[in-house]
Backbone as XML, in Angstrom:
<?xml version="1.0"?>
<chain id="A" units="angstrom">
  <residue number="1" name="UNK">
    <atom name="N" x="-0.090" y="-108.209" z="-38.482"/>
    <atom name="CA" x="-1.450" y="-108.044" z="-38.030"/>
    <atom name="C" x="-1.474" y="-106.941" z="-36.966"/>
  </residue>
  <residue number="2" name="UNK">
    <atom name="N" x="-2.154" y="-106.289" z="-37.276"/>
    <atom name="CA" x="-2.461" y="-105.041" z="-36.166"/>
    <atom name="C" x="-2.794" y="-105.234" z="-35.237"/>
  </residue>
  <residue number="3" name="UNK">
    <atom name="N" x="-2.447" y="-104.329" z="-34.033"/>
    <atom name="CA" x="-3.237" y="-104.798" z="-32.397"/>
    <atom name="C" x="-4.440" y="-104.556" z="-32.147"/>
  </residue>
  <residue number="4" name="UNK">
    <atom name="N" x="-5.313" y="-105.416" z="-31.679"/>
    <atom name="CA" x="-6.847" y="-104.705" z="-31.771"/>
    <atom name="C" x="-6.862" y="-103.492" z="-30.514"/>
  </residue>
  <residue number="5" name="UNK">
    <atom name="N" x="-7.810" y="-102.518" z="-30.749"/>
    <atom name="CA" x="-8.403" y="-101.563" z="-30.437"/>
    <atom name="C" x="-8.438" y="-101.872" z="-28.673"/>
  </residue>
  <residue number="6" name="UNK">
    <atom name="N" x="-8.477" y="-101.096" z="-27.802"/>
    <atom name="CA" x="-8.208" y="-101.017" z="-26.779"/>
    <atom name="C" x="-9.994" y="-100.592" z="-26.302"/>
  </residue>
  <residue number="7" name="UNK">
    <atom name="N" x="-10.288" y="-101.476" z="-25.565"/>
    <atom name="CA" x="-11.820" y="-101.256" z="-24.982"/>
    <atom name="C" x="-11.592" y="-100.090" z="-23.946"/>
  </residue>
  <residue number="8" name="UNK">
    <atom name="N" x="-12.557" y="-98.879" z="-24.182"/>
    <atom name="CA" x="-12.809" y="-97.578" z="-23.469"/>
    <atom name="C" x="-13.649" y="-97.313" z="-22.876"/>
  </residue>
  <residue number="9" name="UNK">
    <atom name="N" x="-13.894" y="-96.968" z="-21.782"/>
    <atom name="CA" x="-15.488" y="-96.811" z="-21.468"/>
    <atom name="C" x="-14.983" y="-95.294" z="-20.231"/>
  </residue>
  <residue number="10" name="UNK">
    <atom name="N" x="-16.291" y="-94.517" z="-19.779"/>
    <atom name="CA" x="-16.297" y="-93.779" z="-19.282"/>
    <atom name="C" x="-16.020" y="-93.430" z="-17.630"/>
  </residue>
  <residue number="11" name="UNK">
    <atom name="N" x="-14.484" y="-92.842" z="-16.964"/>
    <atom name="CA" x="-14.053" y="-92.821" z="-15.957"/>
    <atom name="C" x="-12.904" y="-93.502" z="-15.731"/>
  </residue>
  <residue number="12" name="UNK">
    <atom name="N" x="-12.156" y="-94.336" z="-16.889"/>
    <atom name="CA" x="-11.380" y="-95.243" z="-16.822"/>
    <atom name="C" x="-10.026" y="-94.426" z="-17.074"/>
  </residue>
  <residue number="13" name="UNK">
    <atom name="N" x="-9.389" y="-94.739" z="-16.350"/>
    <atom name="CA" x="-7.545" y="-94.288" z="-16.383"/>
    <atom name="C" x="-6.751" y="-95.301" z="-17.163"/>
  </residue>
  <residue number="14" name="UNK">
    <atom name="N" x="-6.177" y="-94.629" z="-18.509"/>
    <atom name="CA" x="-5.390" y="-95.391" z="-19.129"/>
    <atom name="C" x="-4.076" y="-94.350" z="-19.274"/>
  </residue>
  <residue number="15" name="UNK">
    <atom name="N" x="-3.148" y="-95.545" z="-18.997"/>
    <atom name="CA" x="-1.493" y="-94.847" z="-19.008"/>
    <atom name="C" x="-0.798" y="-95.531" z="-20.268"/>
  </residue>
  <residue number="16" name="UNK">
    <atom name="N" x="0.121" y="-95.265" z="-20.602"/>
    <atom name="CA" x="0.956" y="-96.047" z="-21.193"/>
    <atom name="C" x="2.386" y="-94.910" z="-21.422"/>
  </residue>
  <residue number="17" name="UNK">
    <atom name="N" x="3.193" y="-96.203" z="-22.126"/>
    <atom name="CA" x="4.875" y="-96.381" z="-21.541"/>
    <atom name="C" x="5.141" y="-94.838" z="-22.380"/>
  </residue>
  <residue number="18" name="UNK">
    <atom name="N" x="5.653" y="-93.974" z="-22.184"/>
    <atom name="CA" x="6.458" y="-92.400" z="-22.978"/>
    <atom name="C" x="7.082" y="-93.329" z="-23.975"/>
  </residue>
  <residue number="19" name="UNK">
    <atom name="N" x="6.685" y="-92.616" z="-24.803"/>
    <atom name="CA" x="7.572" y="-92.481" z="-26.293"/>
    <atom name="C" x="8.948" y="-91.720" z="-26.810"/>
  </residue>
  <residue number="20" name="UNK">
    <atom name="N" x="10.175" y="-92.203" z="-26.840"/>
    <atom name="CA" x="11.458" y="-91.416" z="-26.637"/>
    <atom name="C" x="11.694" y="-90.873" z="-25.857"/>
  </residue>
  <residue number="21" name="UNK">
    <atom name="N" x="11.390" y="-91.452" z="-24.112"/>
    <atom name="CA" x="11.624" y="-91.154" z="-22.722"/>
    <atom name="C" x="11.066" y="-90.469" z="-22.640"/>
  </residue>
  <residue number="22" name="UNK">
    <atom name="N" x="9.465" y="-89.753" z="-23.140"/>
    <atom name="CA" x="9.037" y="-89.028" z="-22.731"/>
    <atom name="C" x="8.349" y="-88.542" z="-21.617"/>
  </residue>
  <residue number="23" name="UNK">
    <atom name="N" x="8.258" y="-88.393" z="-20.621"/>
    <atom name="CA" x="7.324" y="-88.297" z="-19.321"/>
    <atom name="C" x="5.279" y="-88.935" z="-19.561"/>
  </residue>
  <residue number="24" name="UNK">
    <atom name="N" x="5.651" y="-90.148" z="-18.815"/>
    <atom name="CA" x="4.378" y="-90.649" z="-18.978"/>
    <atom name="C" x="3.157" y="-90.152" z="-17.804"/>
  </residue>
  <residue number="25" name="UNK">
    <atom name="N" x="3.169" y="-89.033" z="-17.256"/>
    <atom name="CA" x="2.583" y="-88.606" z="-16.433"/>
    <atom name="C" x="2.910" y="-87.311" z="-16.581"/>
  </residue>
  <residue number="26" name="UNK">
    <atom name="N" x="1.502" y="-86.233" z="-16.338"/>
    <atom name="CA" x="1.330" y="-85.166" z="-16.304"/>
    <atom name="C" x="2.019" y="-84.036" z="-15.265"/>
  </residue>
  <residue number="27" name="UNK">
    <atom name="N" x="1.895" y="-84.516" z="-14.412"/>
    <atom name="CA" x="2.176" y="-84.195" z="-13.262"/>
    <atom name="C" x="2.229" y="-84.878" z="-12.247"/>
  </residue>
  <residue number="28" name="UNK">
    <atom name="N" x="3.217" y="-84.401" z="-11.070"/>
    <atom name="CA" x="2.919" y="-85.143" z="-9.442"/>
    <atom name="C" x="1.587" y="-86.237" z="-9.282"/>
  </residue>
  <residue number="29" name="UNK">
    <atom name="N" x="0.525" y="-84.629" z="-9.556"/>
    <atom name="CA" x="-0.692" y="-85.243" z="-8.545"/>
    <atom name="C" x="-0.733" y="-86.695" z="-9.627"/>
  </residue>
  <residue number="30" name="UNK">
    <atom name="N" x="-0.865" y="-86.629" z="-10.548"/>
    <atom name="CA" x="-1.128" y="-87.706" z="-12.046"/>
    <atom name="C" x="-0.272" y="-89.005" z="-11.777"/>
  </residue>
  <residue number="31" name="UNK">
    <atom name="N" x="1.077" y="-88.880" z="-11.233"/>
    <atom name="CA" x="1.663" y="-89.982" z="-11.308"/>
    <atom name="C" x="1.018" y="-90.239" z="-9.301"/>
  </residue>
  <residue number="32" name="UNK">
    <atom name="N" x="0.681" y="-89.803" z="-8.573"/>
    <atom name="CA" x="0.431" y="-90.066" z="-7.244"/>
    <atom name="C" x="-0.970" y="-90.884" z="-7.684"/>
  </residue>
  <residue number="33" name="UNK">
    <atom name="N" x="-1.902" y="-90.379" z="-8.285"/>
    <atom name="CA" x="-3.196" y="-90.943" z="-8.900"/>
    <atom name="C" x="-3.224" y="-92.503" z="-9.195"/>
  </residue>
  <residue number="34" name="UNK">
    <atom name="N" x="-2.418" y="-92.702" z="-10.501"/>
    <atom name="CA" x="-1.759" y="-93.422" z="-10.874"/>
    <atom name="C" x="-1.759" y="-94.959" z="-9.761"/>
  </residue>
  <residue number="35" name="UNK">
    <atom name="N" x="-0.548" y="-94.395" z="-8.807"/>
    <atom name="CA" x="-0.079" y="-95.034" z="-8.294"/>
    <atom name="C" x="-0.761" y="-95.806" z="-7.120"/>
  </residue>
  <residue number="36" name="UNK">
    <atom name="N" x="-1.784" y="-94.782" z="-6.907"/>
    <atom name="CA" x="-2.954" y="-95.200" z="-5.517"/>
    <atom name="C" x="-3.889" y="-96.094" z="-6.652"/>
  </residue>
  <residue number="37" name="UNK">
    <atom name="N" x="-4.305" y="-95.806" z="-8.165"/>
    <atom name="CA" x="-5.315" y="-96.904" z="-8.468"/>
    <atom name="C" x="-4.552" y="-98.287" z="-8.503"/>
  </residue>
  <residue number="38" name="UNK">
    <atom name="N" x="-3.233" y="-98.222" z="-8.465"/>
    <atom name="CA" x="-2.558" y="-99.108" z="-9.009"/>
    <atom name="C" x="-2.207" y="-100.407" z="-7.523"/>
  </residue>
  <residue number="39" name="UNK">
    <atom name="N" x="-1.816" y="-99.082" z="-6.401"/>
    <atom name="CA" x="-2.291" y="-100.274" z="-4.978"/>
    <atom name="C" x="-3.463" y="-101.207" z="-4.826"/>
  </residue>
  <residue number="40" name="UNK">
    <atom name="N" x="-4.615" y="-100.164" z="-5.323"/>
    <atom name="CA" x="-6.224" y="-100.825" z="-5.283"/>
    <atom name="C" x="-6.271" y="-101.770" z="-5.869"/>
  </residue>
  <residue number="41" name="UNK">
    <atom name="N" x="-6.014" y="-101.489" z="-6.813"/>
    <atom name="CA" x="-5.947" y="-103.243" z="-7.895"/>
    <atom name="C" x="-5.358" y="-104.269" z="-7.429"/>
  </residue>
  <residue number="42" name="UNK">
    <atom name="N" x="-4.002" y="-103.787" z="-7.169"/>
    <atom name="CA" x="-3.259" y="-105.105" z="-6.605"/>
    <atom name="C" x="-3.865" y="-105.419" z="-4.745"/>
  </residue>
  <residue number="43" name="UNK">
    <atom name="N" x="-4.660" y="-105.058" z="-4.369"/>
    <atom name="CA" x="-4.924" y="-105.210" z="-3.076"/>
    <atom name="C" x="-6.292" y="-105.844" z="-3.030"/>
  </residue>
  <residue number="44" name="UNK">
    <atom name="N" x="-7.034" y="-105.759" z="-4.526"/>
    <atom name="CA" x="-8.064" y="-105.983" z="-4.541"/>
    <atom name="C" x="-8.135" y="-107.455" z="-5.906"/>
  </residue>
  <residue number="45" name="UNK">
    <atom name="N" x="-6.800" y="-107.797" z="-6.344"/>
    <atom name="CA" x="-6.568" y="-108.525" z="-6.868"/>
    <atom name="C" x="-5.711" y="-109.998" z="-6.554"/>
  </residue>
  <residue number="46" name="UNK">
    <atom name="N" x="-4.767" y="-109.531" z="-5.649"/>
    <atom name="CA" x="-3.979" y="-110.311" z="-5.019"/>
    <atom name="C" x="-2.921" y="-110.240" z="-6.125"/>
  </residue>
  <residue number="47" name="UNK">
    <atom name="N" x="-2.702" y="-109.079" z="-6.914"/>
    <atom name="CA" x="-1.611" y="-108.735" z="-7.783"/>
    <atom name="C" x="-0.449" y="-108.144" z="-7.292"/>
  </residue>
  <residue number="48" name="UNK">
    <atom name="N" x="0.920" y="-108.746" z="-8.091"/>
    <atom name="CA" x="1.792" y="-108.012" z="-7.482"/>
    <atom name="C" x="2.586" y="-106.775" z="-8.450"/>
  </residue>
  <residue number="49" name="UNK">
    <atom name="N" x="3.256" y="-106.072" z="-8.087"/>
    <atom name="CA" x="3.738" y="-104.816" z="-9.059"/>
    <atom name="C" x="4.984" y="-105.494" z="-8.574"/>
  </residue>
  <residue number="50" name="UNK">
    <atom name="N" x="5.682" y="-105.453" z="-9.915"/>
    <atom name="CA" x="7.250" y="-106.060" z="-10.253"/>
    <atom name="C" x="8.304" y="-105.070" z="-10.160"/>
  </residue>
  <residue number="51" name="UNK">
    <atom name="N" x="7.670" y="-104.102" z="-10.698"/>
    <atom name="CA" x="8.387" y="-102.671" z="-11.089"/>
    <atom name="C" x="7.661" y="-101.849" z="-10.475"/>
  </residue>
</chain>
């Protein structure tokens, strides 16, 4: 069974894992981006980042 479709909407940052180690970020500023929405969430979630 196939994975359903990934809900998109406009302004939203989606990442996902490189394919054959490929670099999952564009650049610096991209993985710094990244990483600041990724504090917000967990600060605004009470989430923790494992990795």
């Amino acid at each position: 069974m196939p994975r359903t479709l990934r809900v998109e909407y406009p302004g939203a940052i989606y990442q996902s894992r490189g394919h054959r180690r490929q670099s999952v970020f564009l650049d610096e500023v991209d993985r710094q981006d990244f990483l600041k929405t990724l504090e917000e969430a967990c600060r605004k979630t009470g989430w923790q980042a494992q990795a």
